[in-house]
C-alpha positions as CSV (number, residue, x, y, z in Angstrom):
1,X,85.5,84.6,113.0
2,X,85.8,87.2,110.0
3,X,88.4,87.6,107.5
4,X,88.6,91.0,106.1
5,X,90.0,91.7,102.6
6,X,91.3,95.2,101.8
7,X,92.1,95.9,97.7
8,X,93.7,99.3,97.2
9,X,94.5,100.8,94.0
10,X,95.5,104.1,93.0
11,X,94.4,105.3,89.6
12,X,96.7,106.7,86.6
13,X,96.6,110.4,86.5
14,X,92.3,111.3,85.8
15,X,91.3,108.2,85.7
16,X,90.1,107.8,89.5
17,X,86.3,108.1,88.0
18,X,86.9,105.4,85.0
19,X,89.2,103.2,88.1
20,X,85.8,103.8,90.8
21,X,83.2,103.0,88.3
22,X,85.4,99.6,87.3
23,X,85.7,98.8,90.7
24,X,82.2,99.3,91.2
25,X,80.7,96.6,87.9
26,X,82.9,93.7,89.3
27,X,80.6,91.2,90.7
28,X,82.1,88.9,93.5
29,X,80.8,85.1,93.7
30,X,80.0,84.1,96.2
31,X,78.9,87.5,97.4
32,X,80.3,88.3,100.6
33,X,78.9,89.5,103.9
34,X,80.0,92.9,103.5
35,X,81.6,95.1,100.8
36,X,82.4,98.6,101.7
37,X,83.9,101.0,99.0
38,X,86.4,104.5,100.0
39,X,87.7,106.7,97.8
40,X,91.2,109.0,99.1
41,X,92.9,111.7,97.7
42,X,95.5,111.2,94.9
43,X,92.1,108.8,92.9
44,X,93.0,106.1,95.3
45,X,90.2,103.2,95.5
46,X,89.8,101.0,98.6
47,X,87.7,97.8,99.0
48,X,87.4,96.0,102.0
49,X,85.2,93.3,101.9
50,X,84.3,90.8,105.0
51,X,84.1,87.2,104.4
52,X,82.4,84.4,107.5
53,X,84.4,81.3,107.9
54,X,82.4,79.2,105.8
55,X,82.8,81.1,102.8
56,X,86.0,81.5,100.8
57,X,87.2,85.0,100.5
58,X,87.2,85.9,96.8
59,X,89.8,88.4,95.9
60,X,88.9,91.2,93.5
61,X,90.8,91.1,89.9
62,X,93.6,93.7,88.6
63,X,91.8,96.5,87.2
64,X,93.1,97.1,83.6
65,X,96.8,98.7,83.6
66,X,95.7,101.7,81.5
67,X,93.7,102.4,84.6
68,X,96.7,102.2,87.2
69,X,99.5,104.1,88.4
70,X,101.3,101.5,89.8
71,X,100.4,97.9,91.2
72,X,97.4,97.2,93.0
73,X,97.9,96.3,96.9
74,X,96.1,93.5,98.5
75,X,96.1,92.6,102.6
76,X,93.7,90.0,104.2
77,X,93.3,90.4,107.8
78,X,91.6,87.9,110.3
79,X,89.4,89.0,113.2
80,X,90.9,88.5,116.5
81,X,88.6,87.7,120.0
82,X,88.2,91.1,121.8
C-alpha cells in the first residue's frame, strides 16, 4: 500500500513564482518515493508526494505567510486494492 500526500497552497497576489521556487528548495527526509509538483491558475501550488508503508510520510512545512493568501491545505489519502 501507498499513502499519498497532497499540499496545496495558493500564493498572495504575484508571488506564485517566489511561493513555486519555495516550494521547490524544501528538501523532504526521508525522501519519498515520488514527488510530483502542479501549478493552477490563480498561483496555486500543489504537491503530492507518495510515501511506501515502511516509510513515514513527511509533511511539507508552511511556506512563509508573506507568501500566502490564505492557509495552506493538506489531505493524505491511502491507496485502496483495485
Amino acid at each position: 500500500m501507498t499513502t499519498a500526500l497532497m499540499w496545496e497552497a495558493r500564493a498572495a497576489d504575484g508571488r506564485g513564482p517566489e511561493l513555486l521556487a519555495w516550494v521547490r528548495a524544501q528538501p523532504l527526509a526521508p525522501a519519498p518515493a515520488r514527488r510530483d509538483t502542479y501549478t493552477a491558475a490563480a498561483d496555486r501550488v500543489l504537491v503530492v508526494t507518495h510515501w511506501d508503508d515502511a516509510a513515514a510520510p513527511v509533511e511539507l512545512p508552511d511556506p512563509p505567510a508573506e507568501l500566502l493568501h490564505r492557509p495552506v491545505h493538506r489531505w493524505r489519502f491511502r491507496q485502496v486494492e483495485s
